[in-house]
Every structure is written in C-alpha cells, then in structure tokens.
PDB file of N, H, CA, C and O in Angstrom:
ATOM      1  N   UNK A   1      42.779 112.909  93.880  1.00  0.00           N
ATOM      2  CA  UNK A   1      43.598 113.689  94.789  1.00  0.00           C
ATOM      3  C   UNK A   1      43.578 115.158  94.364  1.00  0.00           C
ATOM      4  O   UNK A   1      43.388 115.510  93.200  1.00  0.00           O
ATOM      5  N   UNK A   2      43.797 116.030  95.440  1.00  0.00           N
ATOM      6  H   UNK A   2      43.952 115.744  96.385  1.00  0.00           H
ATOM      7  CA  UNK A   2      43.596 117.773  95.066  1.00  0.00           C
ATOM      8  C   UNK A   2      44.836 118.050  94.977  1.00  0.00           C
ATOM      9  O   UNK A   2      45.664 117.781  95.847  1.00  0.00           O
ATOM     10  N   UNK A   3      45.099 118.693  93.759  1.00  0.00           N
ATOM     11  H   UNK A   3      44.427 118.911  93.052  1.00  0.00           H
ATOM     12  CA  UNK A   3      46.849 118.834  93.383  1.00  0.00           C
ATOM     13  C   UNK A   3      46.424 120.844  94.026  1.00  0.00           C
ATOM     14  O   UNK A   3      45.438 121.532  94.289  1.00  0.00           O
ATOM     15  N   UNK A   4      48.014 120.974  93.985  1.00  0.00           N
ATOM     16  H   UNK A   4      48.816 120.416  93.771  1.00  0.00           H
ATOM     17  CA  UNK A   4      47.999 122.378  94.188  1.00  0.00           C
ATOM     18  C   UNK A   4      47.652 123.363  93.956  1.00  0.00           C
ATOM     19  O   UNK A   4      47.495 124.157  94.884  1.00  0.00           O
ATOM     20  N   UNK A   5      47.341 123.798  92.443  1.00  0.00           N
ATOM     21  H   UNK A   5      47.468 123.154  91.689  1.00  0.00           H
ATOM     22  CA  UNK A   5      46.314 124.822  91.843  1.00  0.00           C
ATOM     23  C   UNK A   5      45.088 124.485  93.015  1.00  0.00           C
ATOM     24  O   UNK A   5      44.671 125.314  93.824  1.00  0.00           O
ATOM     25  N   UNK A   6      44.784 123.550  92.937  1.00  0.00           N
ATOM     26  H   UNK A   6      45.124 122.877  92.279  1.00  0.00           H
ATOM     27  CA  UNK A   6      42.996 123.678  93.843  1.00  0.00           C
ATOM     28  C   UNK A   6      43.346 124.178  94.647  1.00  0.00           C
ATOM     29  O   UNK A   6      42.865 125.294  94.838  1.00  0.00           O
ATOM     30  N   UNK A   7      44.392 123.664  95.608  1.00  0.00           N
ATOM     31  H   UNK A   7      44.783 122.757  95.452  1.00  0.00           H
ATOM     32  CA  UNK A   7      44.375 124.238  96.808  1.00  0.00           C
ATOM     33  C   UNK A   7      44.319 125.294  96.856  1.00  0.00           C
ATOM     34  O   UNK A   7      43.513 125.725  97.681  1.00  0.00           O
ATOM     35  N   UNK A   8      45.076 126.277  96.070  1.00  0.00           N
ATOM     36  H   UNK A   8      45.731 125.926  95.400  1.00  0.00           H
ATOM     37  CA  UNK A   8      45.494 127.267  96.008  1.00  0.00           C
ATOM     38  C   UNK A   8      44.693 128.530  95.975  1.00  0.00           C
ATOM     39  O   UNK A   8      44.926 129.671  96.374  1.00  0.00           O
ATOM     40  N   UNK A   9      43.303 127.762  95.156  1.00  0.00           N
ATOM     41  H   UNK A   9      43.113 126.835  94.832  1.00  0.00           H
ATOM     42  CA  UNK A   9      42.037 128.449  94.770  1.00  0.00           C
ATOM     43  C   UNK A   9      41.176 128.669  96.223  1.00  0.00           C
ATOM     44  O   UNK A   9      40.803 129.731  96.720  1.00  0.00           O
ATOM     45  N   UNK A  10      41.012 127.401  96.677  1.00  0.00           N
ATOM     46  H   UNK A  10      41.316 126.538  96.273  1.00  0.00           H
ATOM     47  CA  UNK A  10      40.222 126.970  98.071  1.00  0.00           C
ATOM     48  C   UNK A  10      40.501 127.665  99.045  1.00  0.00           C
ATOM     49  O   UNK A  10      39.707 128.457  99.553  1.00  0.00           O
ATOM     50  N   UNK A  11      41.985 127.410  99.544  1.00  0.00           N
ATOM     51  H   UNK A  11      42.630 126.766  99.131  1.00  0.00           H
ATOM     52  CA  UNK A  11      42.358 128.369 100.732  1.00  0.00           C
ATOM     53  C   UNK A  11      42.152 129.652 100.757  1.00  0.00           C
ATOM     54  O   UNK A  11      41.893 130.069 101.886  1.00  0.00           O
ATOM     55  N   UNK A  12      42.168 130.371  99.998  1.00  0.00           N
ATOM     56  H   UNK A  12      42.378 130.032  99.081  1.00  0.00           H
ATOM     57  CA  UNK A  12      41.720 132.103 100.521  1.00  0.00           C
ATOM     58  C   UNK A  12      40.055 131.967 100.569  1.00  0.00           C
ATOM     59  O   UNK A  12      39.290 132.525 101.356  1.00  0.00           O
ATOM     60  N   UNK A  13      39.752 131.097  99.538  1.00  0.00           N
ATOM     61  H   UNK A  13      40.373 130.644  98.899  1.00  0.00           H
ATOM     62  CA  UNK A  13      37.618 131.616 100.306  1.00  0.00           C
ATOM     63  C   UNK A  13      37.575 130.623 101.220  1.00  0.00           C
ATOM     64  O   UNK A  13      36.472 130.793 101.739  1.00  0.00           O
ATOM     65  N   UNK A  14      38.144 129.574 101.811  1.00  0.00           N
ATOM     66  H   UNK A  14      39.040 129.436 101.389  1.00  0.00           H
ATOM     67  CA  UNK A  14      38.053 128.870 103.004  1.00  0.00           C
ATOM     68  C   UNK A  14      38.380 129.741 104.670  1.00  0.00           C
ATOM     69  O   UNK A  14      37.745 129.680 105.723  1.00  0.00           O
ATOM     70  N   UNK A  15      39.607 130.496 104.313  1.00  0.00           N
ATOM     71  H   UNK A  15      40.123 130.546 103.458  1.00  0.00           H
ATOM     72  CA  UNK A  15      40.448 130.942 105.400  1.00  0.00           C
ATOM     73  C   UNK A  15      39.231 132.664 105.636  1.00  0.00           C
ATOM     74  O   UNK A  15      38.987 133.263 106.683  1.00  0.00           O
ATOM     75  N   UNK A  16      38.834 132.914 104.476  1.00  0.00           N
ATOM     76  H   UNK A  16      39.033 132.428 103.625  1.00  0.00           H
ATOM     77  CA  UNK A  16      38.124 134.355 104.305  1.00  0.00           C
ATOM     78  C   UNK A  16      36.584 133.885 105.073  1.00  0.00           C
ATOM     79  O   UNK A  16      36.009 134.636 105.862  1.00  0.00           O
ATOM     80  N   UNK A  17      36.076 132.570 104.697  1.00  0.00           N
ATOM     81  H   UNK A  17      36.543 131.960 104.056  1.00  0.00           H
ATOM     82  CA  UNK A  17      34.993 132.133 104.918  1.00  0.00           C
ATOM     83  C   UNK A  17      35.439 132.007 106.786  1.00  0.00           C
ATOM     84  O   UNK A  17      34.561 132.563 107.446  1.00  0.00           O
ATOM     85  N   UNK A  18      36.133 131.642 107.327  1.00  0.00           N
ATOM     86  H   UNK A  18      36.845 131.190 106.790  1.00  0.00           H
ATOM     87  CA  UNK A  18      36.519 131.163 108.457  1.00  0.00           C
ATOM     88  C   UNK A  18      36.852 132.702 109.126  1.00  0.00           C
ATOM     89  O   UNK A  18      36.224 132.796 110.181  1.00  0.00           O
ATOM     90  N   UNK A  19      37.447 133.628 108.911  1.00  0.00           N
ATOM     91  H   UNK A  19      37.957 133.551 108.054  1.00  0.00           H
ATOM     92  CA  UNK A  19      37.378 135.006 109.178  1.00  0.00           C
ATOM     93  C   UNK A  19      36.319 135.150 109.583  1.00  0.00           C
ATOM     94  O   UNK A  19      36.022 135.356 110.760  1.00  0.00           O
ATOM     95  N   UNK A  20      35.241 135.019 108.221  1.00  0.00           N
ATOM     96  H   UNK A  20      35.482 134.851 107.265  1.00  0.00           H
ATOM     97  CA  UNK A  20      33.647 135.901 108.534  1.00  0.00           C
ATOM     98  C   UNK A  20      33.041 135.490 109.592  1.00  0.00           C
ATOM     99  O   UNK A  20      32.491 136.362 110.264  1.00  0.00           O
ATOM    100  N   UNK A  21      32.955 134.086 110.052  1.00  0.00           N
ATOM    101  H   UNK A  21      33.402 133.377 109.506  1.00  0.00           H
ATOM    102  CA  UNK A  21      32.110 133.455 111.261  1.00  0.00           C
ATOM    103  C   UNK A  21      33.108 134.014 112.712  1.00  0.00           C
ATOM    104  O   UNK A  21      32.768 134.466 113.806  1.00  0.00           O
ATOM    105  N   UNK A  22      34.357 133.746 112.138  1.00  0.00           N
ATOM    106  H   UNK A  22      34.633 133.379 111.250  1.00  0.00           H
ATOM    107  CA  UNK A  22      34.754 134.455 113.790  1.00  0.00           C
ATOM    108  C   UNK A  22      34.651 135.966 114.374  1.00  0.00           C
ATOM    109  O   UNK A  22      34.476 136.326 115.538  1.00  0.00           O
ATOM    110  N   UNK A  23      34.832 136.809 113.080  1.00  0.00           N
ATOM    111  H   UNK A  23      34.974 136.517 112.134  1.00  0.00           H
ATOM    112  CA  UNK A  23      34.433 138.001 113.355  1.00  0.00           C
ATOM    113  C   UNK A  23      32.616 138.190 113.558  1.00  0.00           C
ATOM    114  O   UNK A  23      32.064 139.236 113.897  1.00  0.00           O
ATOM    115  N   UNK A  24      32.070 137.148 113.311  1.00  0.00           N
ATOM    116  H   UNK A  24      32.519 136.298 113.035  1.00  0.00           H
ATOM    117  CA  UNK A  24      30.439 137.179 113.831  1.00  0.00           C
ATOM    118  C   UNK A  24      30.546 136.689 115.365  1.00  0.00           C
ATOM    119  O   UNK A  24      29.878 137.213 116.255  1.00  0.00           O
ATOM    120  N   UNK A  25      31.571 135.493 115.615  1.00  0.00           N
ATOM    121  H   UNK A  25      32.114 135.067 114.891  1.00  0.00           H
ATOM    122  CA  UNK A  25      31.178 134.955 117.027  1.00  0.00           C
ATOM    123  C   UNK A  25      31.950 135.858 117.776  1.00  0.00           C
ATOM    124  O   UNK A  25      31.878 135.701 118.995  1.00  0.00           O
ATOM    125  N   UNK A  26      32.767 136.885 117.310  1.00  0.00           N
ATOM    126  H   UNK A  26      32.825 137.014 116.320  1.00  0.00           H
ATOM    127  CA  UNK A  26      33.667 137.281 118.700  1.00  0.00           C
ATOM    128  C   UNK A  26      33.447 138.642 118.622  1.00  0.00           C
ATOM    129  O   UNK A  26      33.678 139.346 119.605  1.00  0.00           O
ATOM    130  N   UNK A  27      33.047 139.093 117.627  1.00  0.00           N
ATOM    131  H   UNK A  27      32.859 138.522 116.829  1.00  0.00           H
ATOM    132  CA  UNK A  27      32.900 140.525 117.837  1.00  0.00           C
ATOM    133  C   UNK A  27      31.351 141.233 117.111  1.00  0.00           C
ATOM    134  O   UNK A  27      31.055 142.426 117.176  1.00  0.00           O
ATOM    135  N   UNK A  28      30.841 140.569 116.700  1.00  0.00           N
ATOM    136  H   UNK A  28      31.082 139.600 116.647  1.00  0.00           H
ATOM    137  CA  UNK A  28      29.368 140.738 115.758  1.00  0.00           C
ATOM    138  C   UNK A  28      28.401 141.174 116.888  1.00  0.00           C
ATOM    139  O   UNK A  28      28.697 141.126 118.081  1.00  0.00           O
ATOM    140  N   UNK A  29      27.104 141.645 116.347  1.00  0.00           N
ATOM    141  H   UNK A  29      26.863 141.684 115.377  1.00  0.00           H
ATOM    142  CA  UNK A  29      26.142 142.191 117.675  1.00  0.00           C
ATOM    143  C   UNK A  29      24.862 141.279 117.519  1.00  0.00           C
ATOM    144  O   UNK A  29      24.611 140.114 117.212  1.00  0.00           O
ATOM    145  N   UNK A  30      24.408 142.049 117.770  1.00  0.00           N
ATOM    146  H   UNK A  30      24.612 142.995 118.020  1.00  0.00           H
ATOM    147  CA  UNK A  30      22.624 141.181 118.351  1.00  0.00           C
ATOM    148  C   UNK A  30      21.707 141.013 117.179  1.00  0.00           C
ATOM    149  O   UNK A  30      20.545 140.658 117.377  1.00  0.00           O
ATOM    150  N   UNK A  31      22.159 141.248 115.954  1.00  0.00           N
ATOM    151  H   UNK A  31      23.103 141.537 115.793  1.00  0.00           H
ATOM    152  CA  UNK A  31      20.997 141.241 114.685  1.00  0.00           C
ATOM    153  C   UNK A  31      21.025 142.553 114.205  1.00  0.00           C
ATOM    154  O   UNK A  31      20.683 142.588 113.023  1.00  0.00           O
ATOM    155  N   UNK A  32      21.355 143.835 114.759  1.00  0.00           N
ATOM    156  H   UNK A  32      21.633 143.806 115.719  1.00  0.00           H
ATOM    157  CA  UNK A  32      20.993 144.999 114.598  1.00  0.00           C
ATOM    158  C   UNK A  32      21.699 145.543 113.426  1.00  0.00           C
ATOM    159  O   UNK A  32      21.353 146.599 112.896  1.00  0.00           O
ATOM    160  N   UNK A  33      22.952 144.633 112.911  1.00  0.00           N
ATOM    161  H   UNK A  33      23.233 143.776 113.342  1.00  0.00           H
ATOM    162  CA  UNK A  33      23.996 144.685 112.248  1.00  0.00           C
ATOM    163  C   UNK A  33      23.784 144.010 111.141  1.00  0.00           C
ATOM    164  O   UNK A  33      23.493 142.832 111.348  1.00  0.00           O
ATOM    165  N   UNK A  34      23.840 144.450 109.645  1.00  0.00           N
ATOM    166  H   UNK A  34      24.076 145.407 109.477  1.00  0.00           H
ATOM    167  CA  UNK A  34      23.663 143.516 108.921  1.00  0.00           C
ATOM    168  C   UNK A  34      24.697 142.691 108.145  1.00  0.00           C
ATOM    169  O   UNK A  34      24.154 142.081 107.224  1.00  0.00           O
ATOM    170  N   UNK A  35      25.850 142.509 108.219  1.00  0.00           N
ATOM    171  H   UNK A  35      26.291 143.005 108.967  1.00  0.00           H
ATOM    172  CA  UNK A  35      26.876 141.844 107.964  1.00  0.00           C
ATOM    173  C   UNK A  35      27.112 141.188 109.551  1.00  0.00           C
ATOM    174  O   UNK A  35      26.874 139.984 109.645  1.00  0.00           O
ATOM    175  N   UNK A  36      27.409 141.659 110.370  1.00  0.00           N
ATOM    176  H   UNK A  36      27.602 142.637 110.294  1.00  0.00           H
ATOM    177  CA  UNK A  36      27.908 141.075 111.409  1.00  0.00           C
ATOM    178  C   UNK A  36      27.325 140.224 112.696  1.00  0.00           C
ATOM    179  O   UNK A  36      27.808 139.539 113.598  1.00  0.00           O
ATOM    180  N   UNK A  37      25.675 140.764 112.166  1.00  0.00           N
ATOM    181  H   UNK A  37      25.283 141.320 111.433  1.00  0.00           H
ATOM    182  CA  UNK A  37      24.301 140.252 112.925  1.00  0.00           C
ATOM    183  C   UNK A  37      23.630 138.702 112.678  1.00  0.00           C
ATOM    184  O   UNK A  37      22.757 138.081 113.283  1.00  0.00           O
ATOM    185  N   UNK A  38      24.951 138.204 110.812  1.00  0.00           N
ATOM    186  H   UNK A  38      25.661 138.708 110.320  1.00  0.00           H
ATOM    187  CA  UNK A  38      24.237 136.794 110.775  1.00  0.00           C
ATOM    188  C   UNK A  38      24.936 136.221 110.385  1.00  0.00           C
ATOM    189  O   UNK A  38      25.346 136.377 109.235  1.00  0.00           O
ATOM    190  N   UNK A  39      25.414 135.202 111.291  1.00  0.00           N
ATOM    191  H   UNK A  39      25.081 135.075 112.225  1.00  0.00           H
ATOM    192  CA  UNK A  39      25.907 134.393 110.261  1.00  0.00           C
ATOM    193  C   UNK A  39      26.623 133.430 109.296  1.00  0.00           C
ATOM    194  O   UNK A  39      27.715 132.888 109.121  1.00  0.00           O
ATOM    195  N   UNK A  40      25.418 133.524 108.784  1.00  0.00           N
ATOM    196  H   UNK A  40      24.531 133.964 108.926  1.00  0.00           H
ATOM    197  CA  UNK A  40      25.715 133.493 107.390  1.00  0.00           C
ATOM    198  C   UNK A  40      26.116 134.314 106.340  1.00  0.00           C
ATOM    199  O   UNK A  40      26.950 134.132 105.454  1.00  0.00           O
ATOM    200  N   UNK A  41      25.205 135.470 106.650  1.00  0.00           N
ATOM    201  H   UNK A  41      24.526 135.618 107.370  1.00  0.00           H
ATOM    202  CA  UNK A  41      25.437 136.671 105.778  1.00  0.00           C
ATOM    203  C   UNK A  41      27.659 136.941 106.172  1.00  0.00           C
ATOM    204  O   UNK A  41      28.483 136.869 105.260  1.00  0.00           O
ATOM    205  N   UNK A  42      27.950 137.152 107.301  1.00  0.00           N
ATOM    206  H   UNK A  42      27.282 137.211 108.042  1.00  0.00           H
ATOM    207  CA  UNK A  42      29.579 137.609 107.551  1.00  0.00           C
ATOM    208  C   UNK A  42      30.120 135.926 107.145  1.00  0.00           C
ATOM    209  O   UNK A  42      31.328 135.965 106.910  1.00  0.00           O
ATOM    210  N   UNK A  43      29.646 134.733 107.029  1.00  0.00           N
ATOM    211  H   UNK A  43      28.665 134.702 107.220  1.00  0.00           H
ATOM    212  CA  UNK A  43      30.481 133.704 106.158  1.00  0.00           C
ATOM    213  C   UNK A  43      30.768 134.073 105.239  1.00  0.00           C
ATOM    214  O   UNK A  43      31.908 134.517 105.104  1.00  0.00           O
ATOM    215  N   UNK A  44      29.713 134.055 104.004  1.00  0.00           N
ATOM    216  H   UNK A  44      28.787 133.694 104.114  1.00  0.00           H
ATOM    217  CA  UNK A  44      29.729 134.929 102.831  1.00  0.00           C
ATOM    218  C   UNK A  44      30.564 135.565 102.466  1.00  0.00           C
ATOM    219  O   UNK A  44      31.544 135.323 101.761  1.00  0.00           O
ATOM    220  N   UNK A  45      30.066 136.758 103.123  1.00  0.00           N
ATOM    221  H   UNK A  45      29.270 136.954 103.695  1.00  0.00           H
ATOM    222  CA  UNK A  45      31.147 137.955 103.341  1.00  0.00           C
ATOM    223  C   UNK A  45      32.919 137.583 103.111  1.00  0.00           C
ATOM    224  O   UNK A  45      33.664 137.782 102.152  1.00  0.00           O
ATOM    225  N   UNK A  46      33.120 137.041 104.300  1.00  0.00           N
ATOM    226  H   UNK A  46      32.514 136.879 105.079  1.00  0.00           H
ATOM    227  CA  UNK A  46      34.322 136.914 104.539  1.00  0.00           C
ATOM    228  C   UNK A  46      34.940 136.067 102.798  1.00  0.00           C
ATOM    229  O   UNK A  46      35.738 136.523 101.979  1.00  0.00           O
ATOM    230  N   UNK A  47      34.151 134.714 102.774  1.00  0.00           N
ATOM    231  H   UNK A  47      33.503 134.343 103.439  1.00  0.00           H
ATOM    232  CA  UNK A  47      34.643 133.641 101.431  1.00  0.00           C
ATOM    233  C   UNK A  47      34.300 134.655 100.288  1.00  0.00           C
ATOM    234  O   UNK A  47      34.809 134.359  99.207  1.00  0.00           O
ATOM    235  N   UNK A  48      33.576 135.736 100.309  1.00  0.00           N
ATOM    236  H   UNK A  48      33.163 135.977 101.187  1.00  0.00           H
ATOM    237  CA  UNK A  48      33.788 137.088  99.014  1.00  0.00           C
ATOM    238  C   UNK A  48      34.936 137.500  99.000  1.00  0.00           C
ATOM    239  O   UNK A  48      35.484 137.365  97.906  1.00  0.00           O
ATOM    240  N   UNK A  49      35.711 138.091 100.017  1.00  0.00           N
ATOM    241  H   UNK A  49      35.266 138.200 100.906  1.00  0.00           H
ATOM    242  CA  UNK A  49      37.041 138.857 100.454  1.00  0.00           C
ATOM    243  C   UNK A  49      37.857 138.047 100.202  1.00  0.00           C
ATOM    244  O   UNK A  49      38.863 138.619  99.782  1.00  0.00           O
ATOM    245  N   UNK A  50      37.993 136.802 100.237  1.00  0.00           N
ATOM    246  H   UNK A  50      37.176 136.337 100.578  1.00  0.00           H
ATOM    247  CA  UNK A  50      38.911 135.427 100.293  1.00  0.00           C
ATOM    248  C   UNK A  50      38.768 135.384  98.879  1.00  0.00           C
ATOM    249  O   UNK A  50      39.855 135.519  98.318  1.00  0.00           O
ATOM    250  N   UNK A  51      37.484 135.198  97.857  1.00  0.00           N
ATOM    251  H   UNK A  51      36.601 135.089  98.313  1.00  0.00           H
ATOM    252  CA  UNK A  51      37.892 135.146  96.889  1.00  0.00           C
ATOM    253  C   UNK A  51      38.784 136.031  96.105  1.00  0.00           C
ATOM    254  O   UNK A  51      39.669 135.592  95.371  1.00  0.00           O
ATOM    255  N   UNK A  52      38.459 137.643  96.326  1.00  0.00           N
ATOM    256  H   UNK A  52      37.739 138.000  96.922  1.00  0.00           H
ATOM    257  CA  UNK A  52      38.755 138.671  95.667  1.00  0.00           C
ATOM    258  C   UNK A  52      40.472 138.712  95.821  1.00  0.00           C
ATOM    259  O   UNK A  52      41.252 139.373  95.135  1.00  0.00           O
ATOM    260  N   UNK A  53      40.737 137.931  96.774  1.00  0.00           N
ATOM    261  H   UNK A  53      40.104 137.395  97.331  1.00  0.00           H
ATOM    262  CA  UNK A  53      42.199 137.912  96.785  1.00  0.00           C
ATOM    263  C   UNK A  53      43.147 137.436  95.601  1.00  0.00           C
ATOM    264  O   UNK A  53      44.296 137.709  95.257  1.00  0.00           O
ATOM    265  N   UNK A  54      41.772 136.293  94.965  1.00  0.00           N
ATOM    266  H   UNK A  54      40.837 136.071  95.245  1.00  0.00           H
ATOM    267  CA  UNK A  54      42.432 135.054  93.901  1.00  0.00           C
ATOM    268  C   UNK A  54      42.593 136.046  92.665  1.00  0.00           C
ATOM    269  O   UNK A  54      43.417 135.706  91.815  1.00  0.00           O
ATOM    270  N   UNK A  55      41.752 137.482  92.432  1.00  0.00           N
ATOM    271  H   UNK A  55      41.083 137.759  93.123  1.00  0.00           H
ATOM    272  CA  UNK A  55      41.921 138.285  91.030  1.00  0.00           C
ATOM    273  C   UNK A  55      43.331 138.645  90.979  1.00  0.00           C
ATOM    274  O   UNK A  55      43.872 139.376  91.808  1.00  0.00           O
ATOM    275  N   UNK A  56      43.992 138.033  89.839  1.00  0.00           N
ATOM    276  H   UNK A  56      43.553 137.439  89.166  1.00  0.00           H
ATOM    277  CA  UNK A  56      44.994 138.727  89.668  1.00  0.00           C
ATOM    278  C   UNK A  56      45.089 140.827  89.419  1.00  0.00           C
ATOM    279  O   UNK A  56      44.182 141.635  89.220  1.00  0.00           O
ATOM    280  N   UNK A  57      46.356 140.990  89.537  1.00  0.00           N
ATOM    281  H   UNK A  57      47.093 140.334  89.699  1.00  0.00           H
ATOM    282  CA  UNK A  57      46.320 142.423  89.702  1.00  0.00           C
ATOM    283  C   UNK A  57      47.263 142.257  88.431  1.00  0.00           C
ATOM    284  O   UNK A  57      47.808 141.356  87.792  1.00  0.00           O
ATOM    285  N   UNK A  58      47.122 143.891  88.433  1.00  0.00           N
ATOM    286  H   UNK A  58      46.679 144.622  88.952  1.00  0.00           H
ATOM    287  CA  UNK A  58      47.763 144.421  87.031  1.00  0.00           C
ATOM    288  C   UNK A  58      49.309 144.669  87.399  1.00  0.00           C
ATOM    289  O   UNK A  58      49.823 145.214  88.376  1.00  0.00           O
ATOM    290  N   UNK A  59      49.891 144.031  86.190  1.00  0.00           N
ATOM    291  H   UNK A  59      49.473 143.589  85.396  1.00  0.00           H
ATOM    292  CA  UNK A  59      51.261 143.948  86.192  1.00  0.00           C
ATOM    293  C   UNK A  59      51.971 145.556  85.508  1.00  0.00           C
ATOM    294  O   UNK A  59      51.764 146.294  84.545  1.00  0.00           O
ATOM    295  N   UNK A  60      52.654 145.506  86.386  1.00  0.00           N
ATOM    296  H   UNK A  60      52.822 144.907  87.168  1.00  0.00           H
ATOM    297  CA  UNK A  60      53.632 146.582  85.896  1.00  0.00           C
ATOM    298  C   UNK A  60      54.520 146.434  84.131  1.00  0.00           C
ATOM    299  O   UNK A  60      54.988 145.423  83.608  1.00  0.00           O
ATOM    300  N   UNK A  61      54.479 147.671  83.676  1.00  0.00           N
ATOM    301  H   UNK A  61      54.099 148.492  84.102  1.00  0.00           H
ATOM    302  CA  UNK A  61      55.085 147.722  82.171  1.00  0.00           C
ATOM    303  C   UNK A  61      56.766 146.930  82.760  1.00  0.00           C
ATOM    304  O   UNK A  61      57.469 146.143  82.126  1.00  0.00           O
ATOM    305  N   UNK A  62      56.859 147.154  83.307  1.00  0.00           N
ATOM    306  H   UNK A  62      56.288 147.794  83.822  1.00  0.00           H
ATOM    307  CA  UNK A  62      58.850 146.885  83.418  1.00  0.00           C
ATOM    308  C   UNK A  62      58.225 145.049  84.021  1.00  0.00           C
ATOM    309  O   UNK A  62      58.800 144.118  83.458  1.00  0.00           O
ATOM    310  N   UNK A  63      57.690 144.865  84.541  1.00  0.00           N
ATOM    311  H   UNK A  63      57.223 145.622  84.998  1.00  0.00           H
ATOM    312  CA  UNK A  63      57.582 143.416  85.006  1.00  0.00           C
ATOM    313  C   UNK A  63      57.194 142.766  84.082  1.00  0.00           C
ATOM    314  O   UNK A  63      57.694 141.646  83.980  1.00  0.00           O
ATOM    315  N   UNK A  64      56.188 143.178  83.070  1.00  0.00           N
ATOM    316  H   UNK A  64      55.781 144.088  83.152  1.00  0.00           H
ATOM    317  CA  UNK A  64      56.006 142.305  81.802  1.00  0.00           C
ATOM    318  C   UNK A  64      57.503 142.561  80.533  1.00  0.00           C
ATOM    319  O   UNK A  64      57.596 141.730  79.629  1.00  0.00           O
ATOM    320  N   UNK A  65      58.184 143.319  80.579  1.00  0.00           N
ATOM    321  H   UNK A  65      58.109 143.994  81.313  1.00  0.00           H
ATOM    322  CA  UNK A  65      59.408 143.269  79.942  1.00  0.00           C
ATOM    323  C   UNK A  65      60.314 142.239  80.220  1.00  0.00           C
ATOM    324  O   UNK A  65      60.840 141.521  79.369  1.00  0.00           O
ATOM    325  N   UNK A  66      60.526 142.168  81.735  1.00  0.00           N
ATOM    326  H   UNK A  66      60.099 142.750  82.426  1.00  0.00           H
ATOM    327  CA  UNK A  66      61.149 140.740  82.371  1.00  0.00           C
ATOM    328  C   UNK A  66      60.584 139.662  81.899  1.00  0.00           C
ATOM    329  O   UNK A  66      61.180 138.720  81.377  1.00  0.00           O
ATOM    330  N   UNK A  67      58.963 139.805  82.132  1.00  0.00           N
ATOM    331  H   UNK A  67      58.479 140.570  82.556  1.00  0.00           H
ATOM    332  CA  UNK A  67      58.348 138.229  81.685  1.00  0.00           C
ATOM    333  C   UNK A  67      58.720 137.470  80.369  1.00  0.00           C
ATOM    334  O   UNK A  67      58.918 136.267  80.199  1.00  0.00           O
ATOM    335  N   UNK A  68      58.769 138.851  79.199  1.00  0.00           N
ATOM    336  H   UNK A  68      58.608 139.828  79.336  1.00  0.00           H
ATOM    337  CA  UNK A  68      58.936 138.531  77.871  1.00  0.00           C
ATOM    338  C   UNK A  68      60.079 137.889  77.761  1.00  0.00           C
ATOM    339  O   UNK A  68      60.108 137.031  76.878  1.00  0.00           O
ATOM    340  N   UNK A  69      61.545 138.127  78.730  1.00  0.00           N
ATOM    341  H   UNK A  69      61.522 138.824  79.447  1.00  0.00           H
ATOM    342  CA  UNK A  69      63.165 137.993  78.182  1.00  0.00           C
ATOM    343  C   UNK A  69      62.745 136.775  78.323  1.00  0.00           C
ATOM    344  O   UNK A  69      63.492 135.831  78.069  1.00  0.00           O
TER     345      UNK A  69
END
C-alpha cells in the first residue's frame, strides 16, 4: 500500500506532468514551438516544475529558533 510520504512526492510531478500535456493540447502550436510543439517534450516539462516544487526552501533564522524550542 502507498502511505502518504509517496503520495506526497507523486502528486506534484503527476499534477505538473498533467499541466504539461494540457497546456500542449489546448494551447501548444504546430511543432514550430519547442516545449509546446511536443508532447512529450511539455509532459516533461511540466513533471520538472511539479518536481521542483518538492525542493524544500530555505527556512528563515526566527523559524528555525521556533523549531529548536
């Protein structure tokens, strides 16, 4: 069974991956485009953006003071 961490991982390059193909079928052009002309290439794309969501960001000095109490 997929406990929650997975999910957690999955859903943004799933939902990012699912972005990229619709922004190819609904708004992408004729090939002339190279992200938006294939694809595969704007799947990609999109499950890249979806991942980059999962990097944590840098914590603030006063928010790691809280973390420590």
């Amino acid at each position: 069974m997929i406990n929650k961490k997975t999910i957690k991982k999955i859903f943004p390059v799933a939902a990012g991956a699912l972005l990229g193909y619709a922004y190819y079928y609904f708004i992408g052009c004729n090939g002339s485009c190279p992200i938006s002309g294939n694809p595969y290439v704007s799947t990609l794309y999109g499950a890249l953006v979806g991942a980059v969501w999962l990097i944590p960001g840098k914590k603030n000095e006063e928010d790691k003071q809280r973390n420590s109490d």
